[in-house]
N, C-alpha and C positions, 0 to 999 in steps of 0.2 A: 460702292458703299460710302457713307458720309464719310466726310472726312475726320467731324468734329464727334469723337466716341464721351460719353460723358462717364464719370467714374462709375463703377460698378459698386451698387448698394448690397450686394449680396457679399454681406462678411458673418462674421458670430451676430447673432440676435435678430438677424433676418429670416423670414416665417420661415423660408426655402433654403436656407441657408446649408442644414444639414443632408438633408436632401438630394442637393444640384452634386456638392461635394462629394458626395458617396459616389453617386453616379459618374463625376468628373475623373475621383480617383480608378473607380474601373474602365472606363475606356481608356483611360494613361498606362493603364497594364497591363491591360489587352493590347497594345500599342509597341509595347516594352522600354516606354519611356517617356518623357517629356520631352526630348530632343527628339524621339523615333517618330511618336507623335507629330510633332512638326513638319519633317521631314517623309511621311508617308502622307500626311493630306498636300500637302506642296504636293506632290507627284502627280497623285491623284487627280488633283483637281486641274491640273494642267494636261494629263489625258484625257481626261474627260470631256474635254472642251474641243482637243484635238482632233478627238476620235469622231465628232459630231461636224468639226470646220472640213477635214479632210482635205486639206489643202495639194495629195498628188492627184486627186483625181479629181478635184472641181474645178482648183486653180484657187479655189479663195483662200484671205491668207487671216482673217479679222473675224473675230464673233459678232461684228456689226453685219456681216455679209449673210448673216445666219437670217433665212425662212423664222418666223415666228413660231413653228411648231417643232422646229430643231431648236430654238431655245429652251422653250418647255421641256423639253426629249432630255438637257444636260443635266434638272433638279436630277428625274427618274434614275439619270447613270451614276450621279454622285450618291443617289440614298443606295441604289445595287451595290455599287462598289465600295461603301462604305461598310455595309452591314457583311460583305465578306472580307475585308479590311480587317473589321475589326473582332471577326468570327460571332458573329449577333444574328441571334436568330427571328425572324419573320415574328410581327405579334398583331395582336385587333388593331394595333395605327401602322405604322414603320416598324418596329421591332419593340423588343424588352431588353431593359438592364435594370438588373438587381429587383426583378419580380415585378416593374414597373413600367406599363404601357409608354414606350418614346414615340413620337413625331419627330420623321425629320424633316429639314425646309432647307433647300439650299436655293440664294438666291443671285445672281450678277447686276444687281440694282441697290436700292438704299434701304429694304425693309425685307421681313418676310408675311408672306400673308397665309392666316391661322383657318386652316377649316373648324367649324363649330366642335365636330368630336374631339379635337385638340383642346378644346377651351378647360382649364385648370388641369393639365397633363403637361408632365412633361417634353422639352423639344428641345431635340440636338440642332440648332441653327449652325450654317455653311454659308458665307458668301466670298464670292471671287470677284476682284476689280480689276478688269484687262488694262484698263488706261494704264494702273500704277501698278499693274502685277503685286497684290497686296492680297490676303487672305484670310479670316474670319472664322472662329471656332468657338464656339460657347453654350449654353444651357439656362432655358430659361422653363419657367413654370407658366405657361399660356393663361394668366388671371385678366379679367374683364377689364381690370382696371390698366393694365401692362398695352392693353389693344387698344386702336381709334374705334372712336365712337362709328364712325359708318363703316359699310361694308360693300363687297363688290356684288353685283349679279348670283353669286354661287354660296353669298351667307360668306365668304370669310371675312375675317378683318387683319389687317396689318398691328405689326407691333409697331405703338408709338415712340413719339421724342421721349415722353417718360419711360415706357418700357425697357428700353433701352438701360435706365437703369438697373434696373431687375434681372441682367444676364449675367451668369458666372461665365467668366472669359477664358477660354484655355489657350488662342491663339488672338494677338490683335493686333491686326498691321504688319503680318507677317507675310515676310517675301517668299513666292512662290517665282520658276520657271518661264519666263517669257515666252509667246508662243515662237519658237524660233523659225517662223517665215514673216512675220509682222518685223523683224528685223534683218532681214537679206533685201535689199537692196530689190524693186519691182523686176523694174530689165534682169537682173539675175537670176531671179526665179523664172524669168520665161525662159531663158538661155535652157537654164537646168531642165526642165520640161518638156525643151522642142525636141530635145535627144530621143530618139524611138526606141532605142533599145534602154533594158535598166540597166549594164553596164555602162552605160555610153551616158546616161543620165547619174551613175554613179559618177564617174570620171570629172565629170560638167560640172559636179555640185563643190568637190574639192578643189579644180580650178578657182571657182567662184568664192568660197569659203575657204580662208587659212587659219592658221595661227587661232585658232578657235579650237576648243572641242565639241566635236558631233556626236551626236547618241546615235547607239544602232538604230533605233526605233526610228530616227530621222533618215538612216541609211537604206532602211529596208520600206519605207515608206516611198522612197525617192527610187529605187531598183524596182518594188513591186514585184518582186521573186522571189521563191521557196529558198532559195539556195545562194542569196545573197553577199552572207560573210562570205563564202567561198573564193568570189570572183576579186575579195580583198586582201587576199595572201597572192605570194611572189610565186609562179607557176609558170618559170621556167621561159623568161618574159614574154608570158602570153598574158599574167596578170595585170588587175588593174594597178598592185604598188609596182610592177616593175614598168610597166607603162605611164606610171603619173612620173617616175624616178627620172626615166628617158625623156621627159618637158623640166625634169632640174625641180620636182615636188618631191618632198617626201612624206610617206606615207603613214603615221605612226601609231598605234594602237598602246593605251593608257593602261595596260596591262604585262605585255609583254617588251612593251620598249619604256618604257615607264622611266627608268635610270637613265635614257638619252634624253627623254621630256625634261627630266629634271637636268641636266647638266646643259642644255641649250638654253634652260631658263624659258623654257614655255610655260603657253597657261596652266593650271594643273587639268589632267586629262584623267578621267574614271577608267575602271577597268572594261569598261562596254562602250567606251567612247576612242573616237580615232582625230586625230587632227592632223591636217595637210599644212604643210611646213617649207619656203621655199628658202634654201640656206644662201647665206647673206654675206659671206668670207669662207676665204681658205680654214679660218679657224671651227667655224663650223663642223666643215670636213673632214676635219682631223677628228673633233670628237668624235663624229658620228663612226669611222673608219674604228676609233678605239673601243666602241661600241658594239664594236661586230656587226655596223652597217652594212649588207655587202651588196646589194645595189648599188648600180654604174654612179660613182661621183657625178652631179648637172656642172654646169659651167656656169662660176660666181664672177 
């Protein structure tokens, strides 16, 4: 997406003004929030991207690596997954709100491009910028004038540099999720991979990954097994935390150790998230022990 967003003309006394608004305010409560909002197309759009790069089972780690018909395929999952996001039902373009035909367009470049029955209809616009993990929400009214003058092969046209003004913004330059294998380290992501089994590629990836918190979604992605969590609880040390414990790792899950994350002073960890932890002092070990750590103390 540009970098340079220009103000947004849509205030009081703009044609669309009441309009966009209405509409802005129902998907923000369908959302259940302005913050929820934020924070569920953030997800979203960083699944969506994931779900298409597949990085356990192709190895790529980048949406540059992406076939050109896997990049089209990501608009498709973000209008699906949007319109059950936000419980919006199927209408003659993309969906309806408030009794009113939407287009949606989500795009990972600098514009969206209008097919002709969108023209003077409303359009929920989506863009994702991987360089700056940055993220794009807004509504604009599809008018001749908001479009370039030429068009592609298929009759659409792009919304222009002016259009641009014409968008009511509900998210703009907002931080989304990094895809986290665009940030592990290349050699580490093969290390993790060459493991055969998903255990043993679970095991490889918290080596490789510490003091981080991991989403299961990255855990179970990296196992590629039904039954995943399981192999990361202590099982009588046949598991993986009492096995990572015996390398002097620990294993710690953002839910149920949550009060030792916090008194180690780690990064904060979600309740679905686990971070591998290698203690650093005696003093560690005492907290973890007051903790009710009871995996074998490693050697600091």
């Amino acid at each position: 997406m540009k970098r340079n967003i220009p103000p947004s003309e849509v205030t009081h006394g703009h044609r669309d003004y009441e309009l966009l608004r209405a509409i802005a305010d129902d998907i923000t409560d369908r959302a259940g929030g302005a913050d929820a909002l934020a924070r569920k197309v953030a997800a979203m759009l960083r699944s969506c991207i994931d779900d298409v790069i597949m990085t356990p089972k192709t190895g790529r780690r980048a949406y540059g690596d992406l076939e050109k018909t896997e990049k089209t395929y990501i608009g498709t999952r973000v209008e699906i997954e949007l319109r059950a996001m936000l419980r919006l039902p199927k209408g003659r373009l993309d969906t309806v709100i408030l009794g009113h035909d939407v287009d949606i367009k989500h795009t990972m470049g600098s514009t969206w491009m209008i097919p002709t029955e969108a023209v003077d209809q409303p359009c929920l616009v989506l863009a994702a910028d991987e360089t700056r993990a940055r993220c794009y929400l807004g509504l604009i009214v599809a008018r001749e004038a908001a479009l370039s003058l030429s068009q592609n092969k298929d009759a659409k046209k792009s919304v222009s540099a002016e259009g641009f003004r014409h968008i009511l913004w509900l998210l703009v330059d907002h931080p989304y999720p990094r895809n986290f294998w665009g940030t592990v380290p290349e050699d580490a992501v093969e290390r993790i991979f060459a493991a055969t089994s998903g255990n043993a590629r679970v095991m490889q990836l918290f080596r490789e990954v510490q003091d981080r918190a991991i989403d299961r979604d990255v855990i179970e992605a990296v196992a590629q097994q039904k039954d995943f969590m399981r192999r990361l609880r202590a099982d009588g040390g046949g598991g993986t935390r009492d096995k990572l414990s015996a390398e002097g790792i620990w294993l710690l899950n953002g839910h149920y150790d949550s009060t030792l994350i916090g008194a180690l002073k780690l990064v904060h960890c979600g309740g679905s998230e686990f971070i591998a932890h290698a203690p650093r002092s005696e003093r560690e070990c005492t907290i973890a022990r007051a903790h009710g750590l009871l995996t074998p103390d490693p050697e600091v």
